[in-house]
C-alpha positions as CSV (number, residue, x, y, z in Angstrom):
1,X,71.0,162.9,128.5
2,X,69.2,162.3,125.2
3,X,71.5,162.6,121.7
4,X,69.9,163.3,118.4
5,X,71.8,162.5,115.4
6,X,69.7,165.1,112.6
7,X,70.7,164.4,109.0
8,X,69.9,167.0,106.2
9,X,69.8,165.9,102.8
10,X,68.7,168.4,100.6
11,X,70.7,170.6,98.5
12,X,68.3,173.3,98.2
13,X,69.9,175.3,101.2
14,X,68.0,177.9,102.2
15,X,64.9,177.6,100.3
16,X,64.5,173.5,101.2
17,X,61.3,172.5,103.0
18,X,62.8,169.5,104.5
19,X,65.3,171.9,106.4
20,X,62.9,174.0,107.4
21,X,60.7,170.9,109.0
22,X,63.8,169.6,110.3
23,X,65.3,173.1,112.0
24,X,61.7,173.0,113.4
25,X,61.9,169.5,114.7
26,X,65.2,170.8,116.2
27,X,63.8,173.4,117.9
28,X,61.2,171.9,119.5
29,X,63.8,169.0,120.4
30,X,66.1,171.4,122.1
31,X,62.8,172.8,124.0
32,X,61.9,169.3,125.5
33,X,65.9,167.8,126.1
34,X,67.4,171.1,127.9
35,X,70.5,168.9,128.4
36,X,70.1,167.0,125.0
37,X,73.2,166.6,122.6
38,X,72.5,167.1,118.9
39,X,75.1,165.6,115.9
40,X,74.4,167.1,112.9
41,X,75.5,164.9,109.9
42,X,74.8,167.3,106.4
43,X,74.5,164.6,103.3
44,X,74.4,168.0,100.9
45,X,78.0,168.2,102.1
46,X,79.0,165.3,103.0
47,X,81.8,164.0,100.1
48,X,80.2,160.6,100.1
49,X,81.7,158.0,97.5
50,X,79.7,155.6,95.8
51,X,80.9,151.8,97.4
52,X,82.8,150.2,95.2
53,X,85.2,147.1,95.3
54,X,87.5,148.4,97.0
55,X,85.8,149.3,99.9
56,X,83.7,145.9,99.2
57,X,87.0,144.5,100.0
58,X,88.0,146.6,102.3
59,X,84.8,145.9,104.9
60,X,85.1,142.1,103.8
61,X,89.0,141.6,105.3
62,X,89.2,141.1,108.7
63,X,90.2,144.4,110.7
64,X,92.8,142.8,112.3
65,X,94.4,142.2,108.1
66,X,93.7,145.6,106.6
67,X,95.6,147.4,105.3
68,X,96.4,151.6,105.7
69,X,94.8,152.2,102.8
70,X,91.7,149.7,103.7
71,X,91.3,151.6,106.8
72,X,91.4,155.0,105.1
73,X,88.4,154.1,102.6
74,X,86.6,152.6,105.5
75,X,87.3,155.7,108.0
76,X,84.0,157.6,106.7
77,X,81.9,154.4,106.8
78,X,83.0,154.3,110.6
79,X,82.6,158.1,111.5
80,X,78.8,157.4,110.1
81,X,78.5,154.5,112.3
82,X,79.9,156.2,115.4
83,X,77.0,158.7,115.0
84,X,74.3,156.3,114.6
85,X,75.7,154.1,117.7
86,X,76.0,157.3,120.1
87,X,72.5,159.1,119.4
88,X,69.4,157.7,120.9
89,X,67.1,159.1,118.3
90,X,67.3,159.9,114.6
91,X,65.9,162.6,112.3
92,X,66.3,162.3,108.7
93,X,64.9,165.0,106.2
94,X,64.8,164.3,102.7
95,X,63.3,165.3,99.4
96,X,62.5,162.5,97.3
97,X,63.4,162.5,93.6
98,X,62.0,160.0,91.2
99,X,60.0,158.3,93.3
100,X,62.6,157.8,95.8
101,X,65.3,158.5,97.5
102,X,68.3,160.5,96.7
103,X,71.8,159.4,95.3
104,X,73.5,160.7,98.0
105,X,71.4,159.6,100.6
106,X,71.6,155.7,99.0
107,X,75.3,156.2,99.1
108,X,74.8,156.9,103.1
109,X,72.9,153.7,103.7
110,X,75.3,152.1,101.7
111,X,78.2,152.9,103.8
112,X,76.1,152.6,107.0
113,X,74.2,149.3,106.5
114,X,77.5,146.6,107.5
115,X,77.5,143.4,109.3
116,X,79.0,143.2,112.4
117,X,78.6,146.7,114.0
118,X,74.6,147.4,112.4
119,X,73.2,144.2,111.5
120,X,74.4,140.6,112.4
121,X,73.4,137.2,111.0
122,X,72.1,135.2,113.8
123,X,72.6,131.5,113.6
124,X,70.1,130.3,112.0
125,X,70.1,132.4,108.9
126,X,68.1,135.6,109.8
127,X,69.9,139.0,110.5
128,X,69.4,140.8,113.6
129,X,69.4,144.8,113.9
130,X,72.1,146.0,116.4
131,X,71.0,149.4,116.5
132,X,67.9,148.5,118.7
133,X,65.9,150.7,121.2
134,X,66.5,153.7,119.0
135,X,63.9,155.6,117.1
136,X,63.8,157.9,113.8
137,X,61.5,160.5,112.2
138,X,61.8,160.7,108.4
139,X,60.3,164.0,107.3
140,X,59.5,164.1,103.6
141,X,59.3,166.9,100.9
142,X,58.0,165.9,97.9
143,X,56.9,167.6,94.5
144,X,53.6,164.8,94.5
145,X,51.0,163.5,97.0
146,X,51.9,160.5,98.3
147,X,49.7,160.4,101.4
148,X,47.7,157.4,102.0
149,X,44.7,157.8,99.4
150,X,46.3,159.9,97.2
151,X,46.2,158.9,93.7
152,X,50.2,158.0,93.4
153,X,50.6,157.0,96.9
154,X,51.6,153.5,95.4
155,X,54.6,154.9,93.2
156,X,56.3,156.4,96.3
157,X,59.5,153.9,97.1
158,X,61.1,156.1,99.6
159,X,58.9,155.6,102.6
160,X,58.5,151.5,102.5
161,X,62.9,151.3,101.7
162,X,63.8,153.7,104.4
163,X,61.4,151.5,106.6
164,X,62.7,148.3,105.7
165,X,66.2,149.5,105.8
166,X,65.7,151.3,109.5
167,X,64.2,148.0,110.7
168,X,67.5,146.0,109.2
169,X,69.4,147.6,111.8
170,X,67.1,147.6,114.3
171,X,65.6,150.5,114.2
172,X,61.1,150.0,114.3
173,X,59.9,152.7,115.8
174,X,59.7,155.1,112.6
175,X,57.6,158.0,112.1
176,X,57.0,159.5,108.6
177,X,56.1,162.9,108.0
178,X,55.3,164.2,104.6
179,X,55.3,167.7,102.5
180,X,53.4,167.1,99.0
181,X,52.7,169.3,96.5
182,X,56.4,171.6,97.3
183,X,55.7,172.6,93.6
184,X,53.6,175.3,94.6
185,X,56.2,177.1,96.7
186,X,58.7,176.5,93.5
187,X,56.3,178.0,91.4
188,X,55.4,181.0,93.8
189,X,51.8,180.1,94.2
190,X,52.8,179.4,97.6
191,X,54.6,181.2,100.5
192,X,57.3,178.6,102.4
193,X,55.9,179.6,105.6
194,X,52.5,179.1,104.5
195,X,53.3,175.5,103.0
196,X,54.6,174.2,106.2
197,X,52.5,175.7,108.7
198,X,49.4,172.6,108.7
199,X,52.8,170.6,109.6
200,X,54.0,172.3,112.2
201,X,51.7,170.4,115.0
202,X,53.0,167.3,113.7
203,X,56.5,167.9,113.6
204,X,56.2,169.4,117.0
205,X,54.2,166.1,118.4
206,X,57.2,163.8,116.6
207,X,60.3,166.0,118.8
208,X,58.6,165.5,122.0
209,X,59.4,162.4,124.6
C-alpha cells in the first residue's frame, strides 16, 4: 500500500490554484492507488513557530537529557517528521512570493531538515539523506513566468532551494510543475478552470505509478 503525504501551503482557500492542482493530483492519485493512504499536512493551518534557540537547544541535547519542556517544543518538529518517514511519495503545492518560497513553508523545512532522523553526516564529512527511495512533486503557482526561457526564469529561487533541500534528505526524484501568470485569474481576465486546464495532463501524468 502506497502513502502520500500532500502538503497545502497556500492561504488563498478556495480561490488558490495550487489547491486546485493539488486536489487534482489527489484525485487522480486516489484513481491509480485504490488502497493508497493519503496524510494531509495544511501549512495555511498549521501554527508553525519560527526556530529559535530554544528549540536550537532543544534538538542539540541529547534525547536521552531533555527536558519536558524540550520535548514539548520539539513534539511538532517530530509529528512533521513522522509524516515524511511513513509516506512513500510527497506532494507539495505552493505559491511562490518574492521570488520564493513562503514564510511558512521555510518555517516547515526548518523544523523538518534535522540530523539524525533526515540527514546524517557520514564519516568523512559529507551528509547523507535518510529519506531515500521516496519521491515528490512540487506544483507551483506563481504571479510570473518562470518556465525555462522565460524572461525571469533566472530570478525564481523556489524551484533550485526546494531541489537542493529535497535532495539533503534524500529525496532526488523531484518533479516541478508550474502555474505562471495566476495574475490573470486575480484580475478576472481569466476563469480558474480555464487557467489550469493546459495543466491538467501534466498533473495527471505526475499522480500516476
Amino acid at each position: 500500500m502506497s502513502t502520500l503525504l500532500k502538503i497545502d501551503v497556500s492561504s488563498r482557500g478556495d480561490r488558490s490554484i495550487s489547491r486546485k492542482l493539488s486536489s487534482l493530483f489527489l484525485e487522480r492519485w486516489r484513481q491509480v492507488h485504490a488502497d493508497g493512504k493519503v496524510i494531509e499536512r495544511d501549512i495555511a493551518t498549521t501554527d508553525l513557530p519560527f526556530v529559535e534557540f530554544p528549540w536550537i537547544t532543544a534538538n542539540l541535547t541529547k534525547s536521552s537529557a531533555r527536558t519536558e519542556e524540550q520535548e514539548s517544543l520539539l513534539k511538532l518538529s517530530d509529528d512533521l517528521i513522522a509524516e515524511l518517514q511513513q509516506a512513500d511519495e510527497y506532494l507539495i503545492a505552493t505559491p511562490m512570493y518574492n521570488y520564493g518560497i513562503p514564510a511558512k513553508l521555510k518555517a516547515y523545512v526548518d523544523h523538518i531538515v534535522r540530523a539524525g532522523l533526515t540527514f546524517k553526516m557520514n564519516a568523512d564529512g559529507s551528509y547523507a539523506g535518510l529519506l531515500s527511495g521516496k519521491k515528490a512533486t512540487v506544483i507551483i503557482a506563481s504571479a510570473g513566468e518562470y518556465i525555462p526561457g522565460a524572461p525571469a526564469e533566472g530570478m525564481d529561487t523556489l524551484k533550485p532551494y526546494l531541489r537542493e533541500i529535497l535532495g539533503y534528505i534524500g529525496v532526488t526524484e523531484v518533479t516541478f510543475i508550474q502555474s505562471g501568470s495566476t495574475w490573470k485569474v486575480d484580475s478576472g481576465s481569466e476563469q480558474a478552470d480555464e487557467h489550469i486546464a493546459p495543466l491538467k495532463a501534466q498533473v495527471k501524468l505526475a499522480a500516476s505509478p
